[in-house]
VOMIMAR-51726 format. One record per residue: x, y, z of N, C-alpha, C in turn. Coordinates in pm, whole numbers, padded with zeros to 5 digits, always signed. Example, Ala and Ser with C-alpha at 12.3 -4.5 7.8 and 13.67 -1.06 7.14 Angstrom:
2
+01319-00569+00780+01230-00450+00780+01320-00330+00780+01285-00225+00708+01367-00106+00714+01290+00003+00787
//
This chain:
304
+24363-04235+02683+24286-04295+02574+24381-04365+02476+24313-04456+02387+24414-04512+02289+24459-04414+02214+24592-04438+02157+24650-04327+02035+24573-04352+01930+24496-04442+01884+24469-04470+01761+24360-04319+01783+24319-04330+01903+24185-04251+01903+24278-04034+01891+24384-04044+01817+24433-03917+01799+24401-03863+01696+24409-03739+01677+24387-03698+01534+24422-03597+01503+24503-03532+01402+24551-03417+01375+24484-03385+01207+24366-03244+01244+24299-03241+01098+24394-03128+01002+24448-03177+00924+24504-03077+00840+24426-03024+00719+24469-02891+00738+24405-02830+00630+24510-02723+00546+24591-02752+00418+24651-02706+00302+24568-02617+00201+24637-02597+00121+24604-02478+00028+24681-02358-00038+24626-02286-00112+24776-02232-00226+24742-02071-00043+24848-01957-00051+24836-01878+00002+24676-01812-00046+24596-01750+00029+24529-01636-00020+24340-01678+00004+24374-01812-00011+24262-01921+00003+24174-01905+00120+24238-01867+00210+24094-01891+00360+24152-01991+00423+24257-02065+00453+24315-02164+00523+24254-02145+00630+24299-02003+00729+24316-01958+00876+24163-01976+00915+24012-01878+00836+23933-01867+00870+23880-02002+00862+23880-02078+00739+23812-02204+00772+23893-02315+00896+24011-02237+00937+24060-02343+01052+24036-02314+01192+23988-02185+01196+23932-02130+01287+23782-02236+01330+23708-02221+01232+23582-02280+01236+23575-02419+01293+23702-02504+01233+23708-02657+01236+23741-02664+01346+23839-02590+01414+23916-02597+01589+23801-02572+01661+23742-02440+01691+23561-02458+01737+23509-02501+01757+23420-02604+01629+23358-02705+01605+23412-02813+01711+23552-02843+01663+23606-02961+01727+23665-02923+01902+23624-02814+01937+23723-02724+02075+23873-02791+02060+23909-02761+01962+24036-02767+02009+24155-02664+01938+24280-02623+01937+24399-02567+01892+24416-02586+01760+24511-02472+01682+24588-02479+01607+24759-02458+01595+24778-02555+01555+24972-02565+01507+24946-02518+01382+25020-02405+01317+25070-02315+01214+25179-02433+01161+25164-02433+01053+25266-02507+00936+25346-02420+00833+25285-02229+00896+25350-02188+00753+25466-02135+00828+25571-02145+00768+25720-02132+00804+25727-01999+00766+25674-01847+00682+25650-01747+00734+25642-01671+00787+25563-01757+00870+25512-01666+01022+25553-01671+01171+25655-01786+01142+25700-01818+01245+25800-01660+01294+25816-01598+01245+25941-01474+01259+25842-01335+01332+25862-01285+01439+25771-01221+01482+25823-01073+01448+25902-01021+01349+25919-00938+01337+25895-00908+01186+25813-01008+01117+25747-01011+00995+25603-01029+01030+25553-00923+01051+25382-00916+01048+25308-00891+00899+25319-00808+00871+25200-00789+00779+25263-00851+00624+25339-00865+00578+25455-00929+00442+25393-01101+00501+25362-01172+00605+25311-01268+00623+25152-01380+00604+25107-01217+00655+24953-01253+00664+24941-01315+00789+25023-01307+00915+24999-01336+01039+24833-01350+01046+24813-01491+01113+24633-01424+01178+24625-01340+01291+24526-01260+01259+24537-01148+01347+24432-01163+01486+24467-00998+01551+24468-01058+01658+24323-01114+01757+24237-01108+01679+24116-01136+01695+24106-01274+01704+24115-01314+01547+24171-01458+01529+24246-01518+01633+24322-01472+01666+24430-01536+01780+24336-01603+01910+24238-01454+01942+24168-01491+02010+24060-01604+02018+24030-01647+01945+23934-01674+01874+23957-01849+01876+24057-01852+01840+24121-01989+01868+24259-02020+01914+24365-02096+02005+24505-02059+02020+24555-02144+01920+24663-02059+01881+24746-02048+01732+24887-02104+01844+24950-02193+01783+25063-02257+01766+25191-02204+01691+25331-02179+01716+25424-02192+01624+25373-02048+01560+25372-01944+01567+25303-01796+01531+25385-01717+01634+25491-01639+01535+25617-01532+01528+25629-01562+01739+25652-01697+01728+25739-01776+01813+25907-01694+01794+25908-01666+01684+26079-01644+01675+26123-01548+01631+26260-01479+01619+26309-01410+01563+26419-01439+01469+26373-01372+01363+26475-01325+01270+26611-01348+01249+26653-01350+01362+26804-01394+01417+26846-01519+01480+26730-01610+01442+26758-01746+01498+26768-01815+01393+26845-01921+01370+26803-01986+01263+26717-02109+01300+26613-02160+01182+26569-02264+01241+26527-02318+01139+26531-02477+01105+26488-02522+00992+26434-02641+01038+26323-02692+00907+26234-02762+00896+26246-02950+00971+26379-02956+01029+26362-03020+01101+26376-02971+01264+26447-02870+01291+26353-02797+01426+26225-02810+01427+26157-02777+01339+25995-02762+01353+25973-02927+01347+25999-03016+01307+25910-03101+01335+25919-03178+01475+26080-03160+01495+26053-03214+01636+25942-03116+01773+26018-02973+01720+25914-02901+01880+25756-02928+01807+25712-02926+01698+25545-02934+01644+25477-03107+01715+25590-03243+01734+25537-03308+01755+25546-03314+01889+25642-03229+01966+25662-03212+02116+25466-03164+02149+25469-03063+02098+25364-02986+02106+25219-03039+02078+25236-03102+01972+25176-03214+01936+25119-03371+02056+25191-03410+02151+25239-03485+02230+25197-03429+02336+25176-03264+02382+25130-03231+02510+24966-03206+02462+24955-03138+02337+24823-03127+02328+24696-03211+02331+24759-03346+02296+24666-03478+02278+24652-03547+02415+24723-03486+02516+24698-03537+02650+24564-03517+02699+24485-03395+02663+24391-03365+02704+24272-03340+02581+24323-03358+02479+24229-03386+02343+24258-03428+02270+24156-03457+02201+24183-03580+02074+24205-03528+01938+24170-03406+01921+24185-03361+01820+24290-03192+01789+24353-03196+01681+24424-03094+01648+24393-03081+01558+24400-02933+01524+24420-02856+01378+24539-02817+01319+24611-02856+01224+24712-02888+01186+24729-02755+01040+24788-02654+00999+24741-02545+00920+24839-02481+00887+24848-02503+00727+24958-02399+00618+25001-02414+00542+25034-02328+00450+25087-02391+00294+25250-02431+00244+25301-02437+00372+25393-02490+00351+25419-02619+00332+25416-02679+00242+25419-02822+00212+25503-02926+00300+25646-02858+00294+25741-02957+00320+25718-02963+00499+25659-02831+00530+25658-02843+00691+25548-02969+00727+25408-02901+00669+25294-02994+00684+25363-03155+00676+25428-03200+00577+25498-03361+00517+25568-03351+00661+25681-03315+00697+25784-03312+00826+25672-03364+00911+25604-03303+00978+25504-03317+01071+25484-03479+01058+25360-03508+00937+25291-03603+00931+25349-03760+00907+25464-03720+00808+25513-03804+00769+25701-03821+00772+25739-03752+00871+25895-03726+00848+25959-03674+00755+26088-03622+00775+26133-03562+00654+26228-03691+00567+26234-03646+00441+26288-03733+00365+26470-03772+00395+26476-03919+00336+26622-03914+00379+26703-03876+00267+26827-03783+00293+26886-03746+00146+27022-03771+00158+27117-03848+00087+27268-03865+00091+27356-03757+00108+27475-03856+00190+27548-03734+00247+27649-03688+00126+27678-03528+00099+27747-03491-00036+27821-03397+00029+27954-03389-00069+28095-03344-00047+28005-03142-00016+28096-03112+00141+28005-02995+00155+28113-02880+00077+28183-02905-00015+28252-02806-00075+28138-02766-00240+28067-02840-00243+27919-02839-00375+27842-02715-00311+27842-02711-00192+27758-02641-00162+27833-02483-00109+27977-02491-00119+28050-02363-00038+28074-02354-00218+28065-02388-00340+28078-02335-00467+27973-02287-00548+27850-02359-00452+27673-02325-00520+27662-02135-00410+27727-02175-00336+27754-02022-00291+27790-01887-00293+27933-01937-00407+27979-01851-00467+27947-01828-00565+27899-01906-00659+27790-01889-00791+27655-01799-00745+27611-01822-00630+27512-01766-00604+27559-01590-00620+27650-01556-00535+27742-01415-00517+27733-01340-00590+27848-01427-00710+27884-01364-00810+27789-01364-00977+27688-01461-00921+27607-01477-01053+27452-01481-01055+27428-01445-00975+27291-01395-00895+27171-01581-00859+27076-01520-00854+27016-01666-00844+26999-01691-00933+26919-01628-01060+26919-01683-01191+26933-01811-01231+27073-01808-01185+27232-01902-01276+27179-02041-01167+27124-01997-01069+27098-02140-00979+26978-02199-01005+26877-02123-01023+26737-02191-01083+26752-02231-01189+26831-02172-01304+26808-02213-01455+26918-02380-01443+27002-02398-01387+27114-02524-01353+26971-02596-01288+26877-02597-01163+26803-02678-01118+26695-02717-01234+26662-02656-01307+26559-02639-01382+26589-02764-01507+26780-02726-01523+26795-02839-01598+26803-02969-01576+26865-02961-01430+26934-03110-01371+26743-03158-01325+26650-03105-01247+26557-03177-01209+26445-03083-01219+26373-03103-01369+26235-03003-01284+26157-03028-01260+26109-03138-01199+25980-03153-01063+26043-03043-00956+26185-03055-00917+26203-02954-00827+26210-02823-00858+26223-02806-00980+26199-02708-01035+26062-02650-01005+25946-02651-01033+25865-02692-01064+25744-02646-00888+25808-02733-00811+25733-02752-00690+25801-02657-00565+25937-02686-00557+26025-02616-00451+25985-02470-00461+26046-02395-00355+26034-02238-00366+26164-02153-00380+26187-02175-00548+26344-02160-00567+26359-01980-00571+26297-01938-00515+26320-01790-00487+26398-01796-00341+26437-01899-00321+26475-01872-00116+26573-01968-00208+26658-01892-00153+26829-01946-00211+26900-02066-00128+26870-02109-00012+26865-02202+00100+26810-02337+00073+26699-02347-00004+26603-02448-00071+26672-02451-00171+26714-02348-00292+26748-02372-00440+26876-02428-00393+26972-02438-00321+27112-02449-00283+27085-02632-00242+27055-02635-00159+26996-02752-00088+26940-02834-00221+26851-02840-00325+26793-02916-00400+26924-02908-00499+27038-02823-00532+27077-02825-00628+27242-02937-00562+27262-02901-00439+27383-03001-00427+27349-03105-00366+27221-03148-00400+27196-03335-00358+27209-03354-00505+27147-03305-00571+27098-03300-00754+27299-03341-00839+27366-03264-00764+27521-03291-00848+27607-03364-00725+27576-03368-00656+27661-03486-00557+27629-03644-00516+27444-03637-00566+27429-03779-00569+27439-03833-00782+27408-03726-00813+27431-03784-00989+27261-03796-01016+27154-03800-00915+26990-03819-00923+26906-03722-00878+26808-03697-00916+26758-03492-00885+26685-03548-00750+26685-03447-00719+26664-03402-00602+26519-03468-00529+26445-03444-00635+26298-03492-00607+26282-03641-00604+26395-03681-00640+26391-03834-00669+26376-03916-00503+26441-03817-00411+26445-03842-00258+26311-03787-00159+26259-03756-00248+26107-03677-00190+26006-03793-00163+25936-03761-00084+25788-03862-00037+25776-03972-00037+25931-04024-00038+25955-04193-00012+25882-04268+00143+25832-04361+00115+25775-04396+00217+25815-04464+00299+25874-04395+00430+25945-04413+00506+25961-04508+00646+25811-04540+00717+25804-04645+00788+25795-04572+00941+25768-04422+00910+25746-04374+01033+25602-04369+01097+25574-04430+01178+25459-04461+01244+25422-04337+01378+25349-04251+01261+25296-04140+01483+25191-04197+01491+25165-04116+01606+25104-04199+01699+24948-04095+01684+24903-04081+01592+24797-03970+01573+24744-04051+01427+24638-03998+01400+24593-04036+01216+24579-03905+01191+24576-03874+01092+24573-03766+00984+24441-03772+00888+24400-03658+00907+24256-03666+00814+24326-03520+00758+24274-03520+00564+24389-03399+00511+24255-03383+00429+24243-03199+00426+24145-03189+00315+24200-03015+00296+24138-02984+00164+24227-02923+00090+24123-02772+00048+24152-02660+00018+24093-02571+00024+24119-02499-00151+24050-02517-00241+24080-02457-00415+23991-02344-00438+24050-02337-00592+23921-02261-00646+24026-02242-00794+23932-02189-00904+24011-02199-01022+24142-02090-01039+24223-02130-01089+24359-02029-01074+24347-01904-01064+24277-01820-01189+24273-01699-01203+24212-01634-01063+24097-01730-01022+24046-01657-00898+24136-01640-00811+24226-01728-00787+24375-01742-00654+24419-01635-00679+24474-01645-00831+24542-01494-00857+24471-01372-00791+24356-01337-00842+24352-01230-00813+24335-01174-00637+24309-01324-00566+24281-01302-00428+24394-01269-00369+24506-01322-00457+24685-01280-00407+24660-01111-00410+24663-01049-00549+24661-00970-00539+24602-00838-00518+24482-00916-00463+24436-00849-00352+24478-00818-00218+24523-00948-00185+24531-00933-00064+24730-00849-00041+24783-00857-00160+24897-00767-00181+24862-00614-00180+24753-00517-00225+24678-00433-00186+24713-00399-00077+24646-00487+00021+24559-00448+00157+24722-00466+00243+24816-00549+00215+24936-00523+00304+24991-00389+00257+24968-00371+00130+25072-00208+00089+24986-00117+00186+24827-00138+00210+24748+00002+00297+24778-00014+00415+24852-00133+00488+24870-00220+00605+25006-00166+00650+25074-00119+00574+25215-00056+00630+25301-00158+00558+25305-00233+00470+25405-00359+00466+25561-00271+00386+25545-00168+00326+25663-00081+00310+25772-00017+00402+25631+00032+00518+25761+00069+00608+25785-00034+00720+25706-00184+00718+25791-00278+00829+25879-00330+00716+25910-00353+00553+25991-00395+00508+26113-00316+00477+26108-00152+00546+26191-00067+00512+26285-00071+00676+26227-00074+00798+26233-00141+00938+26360-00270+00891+26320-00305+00823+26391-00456+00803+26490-00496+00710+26488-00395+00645+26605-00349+00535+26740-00420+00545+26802-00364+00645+26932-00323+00714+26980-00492+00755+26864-00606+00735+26897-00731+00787+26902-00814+00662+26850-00757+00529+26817-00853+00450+26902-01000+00414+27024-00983+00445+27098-01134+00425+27057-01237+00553+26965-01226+00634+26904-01322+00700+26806-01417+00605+26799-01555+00649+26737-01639+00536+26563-01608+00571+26523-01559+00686+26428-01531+00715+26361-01418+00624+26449-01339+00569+26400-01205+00480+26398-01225+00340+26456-01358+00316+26462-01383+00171+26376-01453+00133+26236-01370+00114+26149-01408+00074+26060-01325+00007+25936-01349-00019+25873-01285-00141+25776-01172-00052+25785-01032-00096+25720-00942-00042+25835-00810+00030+25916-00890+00043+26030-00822+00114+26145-00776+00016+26191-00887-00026+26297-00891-00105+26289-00778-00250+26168-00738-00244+26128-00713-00349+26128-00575-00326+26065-00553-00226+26063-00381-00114+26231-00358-00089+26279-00462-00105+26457-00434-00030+26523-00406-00173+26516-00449-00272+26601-00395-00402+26527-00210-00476+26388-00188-00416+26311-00087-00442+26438+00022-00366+26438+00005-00216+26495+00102-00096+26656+00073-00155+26670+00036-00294+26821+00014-00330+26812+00107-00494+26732+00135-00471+26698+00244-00594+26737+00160-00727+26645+00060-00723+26685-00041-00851+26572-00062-00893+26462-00015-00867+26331-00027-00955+26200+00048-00869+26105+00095-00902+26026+00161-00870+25931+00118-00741+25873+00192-00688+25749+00153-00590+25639+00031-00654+25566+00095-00730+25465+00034-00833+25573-00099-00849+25671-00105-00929+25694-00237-01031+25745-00313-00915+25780-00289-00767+25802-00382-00650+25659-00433-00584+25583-00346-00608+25498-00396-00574+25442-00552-00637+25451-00444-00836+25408-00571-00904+25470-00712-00886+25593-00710-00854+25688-00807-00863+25621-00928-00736+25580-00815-00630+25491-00892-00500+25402-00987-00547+25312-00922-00682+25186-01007-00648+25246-01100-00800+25384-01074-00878+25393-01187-00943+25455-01302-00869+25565-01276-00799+25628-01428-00729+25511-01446-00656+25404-01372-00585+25341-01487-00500+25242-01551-00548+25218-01492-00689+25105-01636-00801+25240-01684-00821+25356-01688-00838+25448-01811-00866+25481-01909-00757+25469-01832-00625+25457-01952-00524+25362-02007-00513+25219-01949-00507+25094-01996-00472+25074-02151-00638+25148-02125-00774+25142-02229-00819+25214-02361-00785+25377-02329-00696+25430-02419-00665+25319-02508-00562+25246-02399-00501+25172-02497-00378+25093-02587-00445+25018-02567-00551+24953-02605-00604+25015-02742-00669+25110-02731-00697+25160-02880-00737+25242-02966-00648+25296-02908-00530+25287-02970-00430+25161-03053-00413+25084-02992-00321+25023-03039-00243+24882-03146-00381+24866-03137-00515+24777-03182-00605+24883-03349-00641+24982-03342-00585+25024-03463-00576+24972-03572-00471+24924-03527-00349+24885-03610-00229+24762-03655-00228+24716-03774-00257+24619-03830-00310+24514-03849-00173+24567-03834-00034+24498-03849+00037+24437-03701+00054+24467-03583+00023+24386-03476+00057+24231-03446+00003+24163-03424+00095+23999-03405+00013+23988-03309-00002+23953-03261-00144+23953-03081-00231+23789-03047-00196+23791-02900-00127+23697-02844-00125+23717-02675-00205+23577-02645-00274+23613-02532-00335+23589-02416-00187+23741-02341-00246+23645-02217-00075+23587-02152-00075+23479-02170-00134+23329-02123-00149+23233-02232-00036+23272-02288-00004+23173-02414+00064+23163-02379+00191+23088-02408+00232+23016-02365+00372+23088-02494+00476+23155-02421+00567+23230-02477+00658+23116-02570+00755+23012-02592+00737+22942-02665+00793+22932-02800+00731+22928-02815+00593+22946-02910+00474+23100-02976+00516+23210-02889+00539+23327-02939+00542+23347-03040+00699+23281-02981+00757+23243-03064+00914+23211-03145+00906+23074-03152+00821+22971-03270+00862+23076-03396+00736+23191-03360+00675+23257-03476+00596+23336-03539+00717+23443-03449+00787+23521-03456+00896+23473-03551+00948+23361-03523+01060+23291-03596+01142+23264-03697+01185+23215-03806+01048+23253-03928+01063+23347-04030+01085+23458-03935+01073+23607-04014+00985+23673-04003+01141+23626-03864+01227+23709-03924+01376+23637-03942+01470
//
């Protein structure tokens, strides 16, 4: 068939939202797959600290790029876009449509639109943003990004020291922040269209669905797979929110309860970065997730 006739439906949103279940519905509807965008879940030895879809779900529709990997691999956001459009490329052989799904911003952008181009900088910025990191915790690296650029401030997920490192030595080796190299429009042509619609609801409600759903991983075991996982924490895969937080607890540096709390505060602090991510992309269509996935279809529908 013609490529024009491709289509990959993405569907974004802050964590906590209903991404999975309403993408469940849309793949169904449409019989076809989902490719996972959240970089998360890709680690198969992080289940429940993820929100993996489970295994029903799995069934239910086939899930893409889902704890594909381990822990001990490294792999970054331009790995994923080449194997996602590999994958991408076998799936459209036999259908026209994909479900495209996750709140990872920069993965979802990689995918659709390539990753951005960023100048090449002296790599000794970044073996000294290292040692600052060491000896002066992250702090000292967010509050320096915060000054030099805060859109990146702002949007990035400067709790993962890999991203804060990365935004902070383009930011002092080109002399221009970081974000300044973001969502330039680049001239990459796939071979698919993109239909993008978006899943909200008013903040406080997000909040509390975070921490809810932070709850149901503490009744879920997420203590003792983050206590399991301890022993690895300088992997970039573990430095993240839910874990990191369980890993300074099992270091007798702050309580059960206040690690917990700490869970459901960084992840309303990520779930706002998503939020200004993705409230920048003018092509996404906002639905509240209260709406009946039949309403969200019958918009779809026409458009492929």
């Amino acid at each position: 068939m013609n490529k024009k006739n491709k289509y990959i439906i993405t569907i974004v949103g802050t964590t906590a939202i209903g991404k999975t279940a309403l993408g469940i519905k849309v793949a169904n509807y449409f019989n076809c797959e989902i490719i996972s965008a959240d970089s998360r879940q890709f680690f198969k030895e992080m289940n429940i600290g993820t929100a993996v879809p489970t295994k029903e779900e799995q069934r239910q529709v086939k899930h893409h790029f889902i704890q594909n990997l381990s822990i001990f691999e490294n792999y970054s956001v331009g790995d994923f876009e080449k194997d996602a459009l590999h994958k991408i490329k076998e799936l459209h052989i036999n259908n026209d449509f994909i479900v495209l799904l996750g709140g990872s911003g920069l993965y979802i952008d990689a995918v659709l639109k390539g990753l951005d181009y960023f100048p090449k900088v002296d790599t000794l910025i970044r073996e000294n943003l290292k040692q600052d990191l060491a000896k002066n915790g992250i702090e000292t690296l967010q509050n320096r990004l915060k000054k030099l650029d805060i859109v990146s401030y702002k949007t990035i997920e400067i709790n993962n020291p890999q991203r804060l490192i990365r935004a902070l030595e383009i930011c002092i080796g080109s002399g221009k922040p970081y974000s300044l190299f973001l969502n330039k429009e680049k001239g990459i042509e796939r071979n698919f269209k993109s239909i993008k619609i978006g899943l909200t609801a008013e903040r406080q409600l997000i909040y509390k669905r975070i921490n809810k759903r932070v709850d149901f991983m503490v009744e879920k075991g997420l203590v003792v797979e983050a206590k399991k996982l301890h022993q690895f924490k300088h992997l970039n895969a573990l430095k993240t929110v839910g874990y990191k937080e369980l890993f300074t607890h099992f270091e007798d540096k702050i309580t059960l309860d206040f690690a917990i709390e700490e869970i459901k505060k960084n992840t309303r602090r990520f779930a706002k970065r998503q939020i200004t991510w993705f409230k920048r992309d003018p092509k996404i269509k906002w639905f509240d997730y209260t709406e009946n996935h039949k309403n969200i279809i019958n918009y779809l529908a026409p458009l492929l």
